[in-house]
C-alpha positions, 0 to 999 in steps of 0.5 A: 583586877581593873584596879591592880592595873590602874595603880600599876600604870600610874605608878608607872607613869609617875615614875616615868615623869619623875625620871624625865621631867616634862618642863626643862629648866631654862638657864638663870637670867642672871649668873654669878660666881661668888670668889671667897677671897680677893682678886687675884686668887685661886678662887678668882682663878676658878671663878675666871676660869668658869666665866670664860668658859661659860661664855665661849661655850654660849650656855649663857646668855649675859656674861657671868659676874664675879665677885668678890667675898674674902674671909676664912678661906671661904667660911664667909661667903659660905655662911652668906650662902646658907644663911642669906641666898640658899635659893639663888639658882644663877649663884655658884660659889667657888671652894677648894681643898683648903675650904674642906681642910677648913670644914672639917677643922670647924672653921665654918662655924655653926655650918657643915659640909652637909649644907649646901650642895656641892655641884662640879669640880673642874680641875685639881692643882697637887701638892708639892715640895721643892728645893733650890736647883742647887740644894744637896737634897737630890729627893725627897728621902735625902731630904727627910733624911737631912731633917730627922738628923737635924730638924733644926737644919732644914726650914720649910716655908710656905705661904699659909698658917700652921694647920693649913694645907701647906704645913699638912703636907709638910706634917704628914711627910714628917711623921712618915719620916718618924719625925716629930712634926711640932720639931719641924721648922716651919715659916708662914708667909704671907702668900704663895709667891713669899716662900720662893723669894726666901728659898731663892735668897737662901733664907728658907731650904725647902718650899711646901706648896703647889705645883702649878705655883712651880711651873714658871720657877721650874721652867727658869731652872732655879728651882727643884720639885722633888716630889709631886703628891699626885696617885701618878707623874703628871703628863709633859713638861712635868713628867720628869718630876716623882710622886712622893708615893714612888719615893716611898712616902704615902702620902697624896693631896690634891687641891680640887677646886669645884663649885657648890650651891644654896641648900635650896635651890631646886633639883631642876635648877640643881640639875640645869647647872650639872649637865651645863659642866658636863657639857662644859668640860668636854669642850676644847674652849675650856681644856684650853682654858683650864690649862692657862690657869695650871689646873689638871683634870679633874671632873666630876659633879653631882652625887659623885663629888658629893660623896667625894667632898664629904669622904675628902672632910671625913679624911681631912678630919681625921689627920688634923685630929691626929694633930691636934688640931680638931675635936 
């Protein structure tokens, strides 16, 4: 009997250390948010964004660098990461949704999304198709409509490759509107401010890309966002604008944008930086902050976005697939 007690109270009081560990994590000494691309980006933007925040907020100490690892859409500093720094407690890396497009694609090459370890995403953008104020293209089903009569009548541009998020958008409402995507005139430029230059001139009718890259193109009246990709209308300024869903296209892409890990930092250490961001993103420093950059909410971290980006790379996998653009 004595033994059966004893075993039952250890196994108690390991359970209870496990849960609650004794020692707390301190925060790293040295912190650094690797950018996947040069400045100026949407990875810089996310990396900034953490900086600041982490800053005001006082978690840290020193100030955070950043720098800066262009290749792939983020395949080069992911590979970096597993293969060269997986233990680097103070090191996040920043991804988006074009990242996960890029791993389920294969493009990370001998890596999956199984390794490393996703930790928080801080805000999503939404994908977006606009035209000019002036287009005879009122929604986004005179548009499709237009396009089916005559794929060769409508141009879409965007600031990415066929295959990228922007030509996925463009594909998928395409074969909504039983269109064939590969009739679609689709012109890549070089980068997301390109399109609106030829929309405007006239070169191009229609732009796929992202609605913060919109927002001070909308505001100047020029430009009209016939459908946002978001499960409902944004709030403010933006509410005016339909989702693609009300207009009868079934389609949502949001365009997360997060931070993972080394595959072997510890779990405290792992642990020490998500209830950091949960701290974080409940401060007005950082709401104020994230809105600056145009990114809406979107918080989640832990186990939840794990599941999320693995879900979201399964998804992804299957649509380019559908296109023939993964095995």
């Amino acid at each position: 009997m004595m033994k059966t007690i004893t075993r039952t109270a250890l196994a108690s009081l390991l359970l209870a250390l496990i849960s609650h560990p004794a020692v707390a994590v301190e925060a790293p000494s040295r912190t650094e948010c690797i950018a996947p691309a040069k400045p100026g980006g949407g990875f810089d933007l996310t990396c900034k964004l953490l900086q600041v925040s982490l800053q005001e907020t006082k978690q840290i100490d020193s100030p955070m660098r950043v720098t800066y690892m262009p290749g792939g859409v983020g395949a080069v500093a992911y590979n970096a990461i597993v293969a060269q720094r997986p233990a680097e407690a103070g090191t996040v890396v920043a991804f988006s949704g074009g990242s996960l497009l890029n791993l389920s694609q294969g493009k990370f090459g001998r890596y999956s999304v199984d390794d490393v370890r996703w930790l928080a995403a801080v805000g999503t953008d939404y994908g977006m198709i606009a035209v000019r104020a002036d287009s005879p293209y009122k929604n986004l089903k005179e548009l499709m409509a237009a396009m089916k009569e005559d794929p060769n009548k409508v141009v879409v541009g965007a600031g990415a490759s066929i295959g990228s998020q922007d030509w996925m958008k463009t594909a998928l409402l395409a074969r909504e509107a039983e269109i064939d995507p590969r009739k679609m005139r689709y012109v890549a430029f070089e980068g997301g401010g390109e399109p609106v230059t030829a929309l405007l001139g006239n070169h191009i009718q229609v732009v796929s890309g992202d609605m913060s890259e919109m927002v001070p193109h909308l505001q100047g009246g020029k430009i009209r966002v016939l459908a946002v990709m978001a499960p409902k209308r944004l709030e403010g300024v933006l509410s005016e604008v339909p989702t693609a869903k009300e207009q009868g296209f079934d389609i949502e892409w949001p365009v997360i944008r997060g931070f993972y890990l080394g595959p072997k930092v510890t779990d405290a250490e792992y642990q020490w930086w998500e209830d950091a961001f949960k701290k974080l993103v409940a401060t007005e420093d950082f709401k104020r902050q994230r809105d600056l950059r145009g990114l809406f909410e979107f918080n989640m971290f832990g186990k939840e976005l794990d599941t999320y980006v693995k879900k979201q790379v399964v998804d992804y996998r299957e649509k380019a697939k559908s296109f023939g653009l993964a095995k």
